[in-house]
N, C-alpha and C positions, 0 to 999 in steps of 0.2 A: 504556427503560432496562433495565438486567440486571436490577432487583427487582420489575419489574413480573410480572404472571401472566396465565396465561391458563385454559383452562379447564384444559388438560391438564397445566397445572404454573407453573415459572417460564420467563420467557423467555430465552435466551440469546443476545447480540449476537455473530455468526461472522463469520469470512472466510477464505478460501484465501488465501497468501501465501505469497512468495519471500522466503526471508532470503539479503543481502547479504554478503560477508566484514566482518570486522574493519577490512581495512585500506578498504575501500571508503565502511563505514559513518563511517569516521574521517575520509577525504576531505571528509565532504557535512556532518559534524560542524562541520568547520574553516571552512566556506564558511558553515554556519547564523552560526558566529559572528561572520565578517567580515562578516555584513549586522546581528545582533542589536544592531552597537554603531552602527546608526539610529534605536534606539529608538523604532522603528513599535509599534503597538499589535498586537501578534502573536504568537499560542502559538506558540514553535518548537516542532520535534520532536524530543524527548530522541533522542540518539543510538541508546541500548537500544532505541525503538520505530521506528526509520526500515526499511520493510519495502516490498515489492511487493506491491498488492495484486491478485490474481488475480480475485477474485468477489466481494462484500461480500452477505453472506448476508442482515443486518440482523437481525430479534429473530425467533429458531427457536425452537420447543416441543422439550423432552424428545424428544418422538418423531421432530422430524424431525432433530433433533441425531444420534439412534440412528443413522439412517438413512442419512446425511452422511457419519459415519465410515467406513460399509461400502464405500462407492462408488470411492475412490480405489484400493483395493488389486485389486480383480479383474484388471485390465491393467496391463501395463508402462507407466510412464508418460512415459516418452523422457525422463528427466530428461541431466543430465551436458554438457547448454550452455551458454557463458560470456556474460556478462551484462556492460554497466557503464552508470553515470551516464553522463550526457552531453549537455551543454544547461541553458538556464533556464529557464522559464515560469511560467504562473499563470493558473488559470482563473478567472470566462472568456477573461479576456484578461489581459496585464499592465498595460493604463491600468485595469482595472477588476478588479482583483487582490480575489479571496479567497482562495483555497486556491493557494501556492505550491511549486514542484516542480523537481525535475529529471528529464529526460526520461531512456529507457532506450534504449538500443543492441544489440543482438548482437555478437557478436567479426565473425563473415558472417552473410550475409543468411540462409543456412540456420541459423544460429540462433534469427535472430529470427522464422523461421516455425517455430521449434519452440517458442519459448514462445507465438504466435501460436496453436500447435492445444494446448497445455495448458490455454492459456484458455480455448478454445472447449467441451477439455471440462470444465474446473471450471460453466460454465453451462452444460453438460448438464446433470451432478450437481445443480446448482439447482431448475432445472426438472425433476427427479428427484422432488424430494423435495415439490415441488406451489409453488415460487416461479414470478413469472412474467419471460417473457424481460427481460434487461437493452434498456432502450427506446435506450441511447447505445453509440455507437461505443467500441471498449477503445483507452484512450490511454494504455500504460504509463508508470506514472510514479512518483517518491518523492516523497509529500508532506513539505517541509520549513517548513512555516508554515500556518497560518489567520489569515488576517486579521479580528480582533476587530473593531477598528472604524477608517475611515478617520484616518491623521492626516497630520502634517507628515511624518515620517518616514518614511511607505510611500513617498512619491513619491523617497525618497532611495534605498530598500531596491533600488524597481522600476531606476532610474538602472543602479542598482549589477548587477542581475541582465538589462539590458540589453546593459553593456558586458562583464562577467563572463566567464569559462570557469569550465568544467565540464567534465571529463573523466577519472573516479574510474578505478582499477583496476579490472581484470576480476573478477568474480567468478562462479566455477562453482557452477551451481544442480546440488545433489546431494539436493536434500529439496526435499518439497513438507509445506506446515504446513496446519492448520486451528487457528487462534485464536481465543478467544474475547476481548472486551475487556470489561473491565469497570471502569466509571468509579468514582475517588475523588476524594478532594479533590487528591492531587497529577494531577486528568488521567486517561489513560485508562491504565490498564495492562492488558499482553498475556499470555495464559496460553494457552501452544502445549496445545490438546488432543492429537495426533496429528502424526505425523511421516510421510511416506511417502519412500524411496528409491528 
């Protein structure tokens, strides 16, 4: 957690991330809510924190936070490719649903190999600052639920994100973020350290 320490200080929980538009994030809003009223046992995801995540850094020291910040501005970072929702899912699967999502698309396929090599180098920068490589394949996606605990209602929620569309408006990625989260009692909330264009 954020208040824990280490030798060099406190820890800070990061990630790189794509923020969505308004109208996109509002889309996948409308869709949390048309499943919310199954009343599964499941944090959705406040609208405010629905985000792409690029690299989930997990708990940095002071110094490699320092460090993290530096790494994105040296090169252009090819931003300026449009993006949308598109799809259901749920890992690992959706008969065994924990963490539920909508998948990502590019407008073309050369888009999607452009957020494909931003990733690759937000896990450079990882491995930069002394993490070690991510061991799974990068499945873009917007997490819109964790599943707390099995009930009657997930099997309604999955139904429903089976038969479901999903297919938000475009949204151009012109920023790339580094956030930190920091849990309270309402959940996690996100505090953009850094912006890069």
């Amino acid at each position: 957690m954020n208040n824990q320490h280490h030798l060099s200080g406190p820890l800070h929980r990061c990630f790189f991330a794509l923020k969505f538009s308004p109208e996109a994030t509002a889309y996948l809003a409308n869709i949390i809510n048309q499943l919310r009223q199954h009343n599964a046992d499941v944090a959705w995801t406040p609208q405010r924190n629905i985000h792409l995540t690029l690299r989930f850094l997990g708990e940095i020291t002071d110094q490699q936070l320092r460090r993290v910040r530096a790494l994105p501005g040296i090169a252009p970072l090819g931003l300026g490719f449009a993006l949308r929702a598109s799809g259901l899912g749920a890992f690992p699967t959706l008969r065994s649903a924990r963490v539920l999502w909508a998948g990502v698309e590019g407008e073309t396929p050369d888009h999607r190999q452009q957020l494909g090599a931003l990733q690759q180098r937000a896990e450079e920068w990882a491995q930069e600052i002394g993490l070690r490589p991510e061991g799974k394949r990068y499945i873009p996606h917007l997490t819109l639920g964790r599943v707390r605990n099995p009930s009657p209602g997930l099997r309604s929620v999955v139904d429903a994100m089976t038969t479901g569309e999903c297919y938000s408006p475009l949204s151009t990625i012109g920023q790339l973020l580094l956030v930190r989260s920091v849990l309270s009692e309402r959940g996690a909330e996100y505090q953009v350290l850094e912006e890069w264009e």
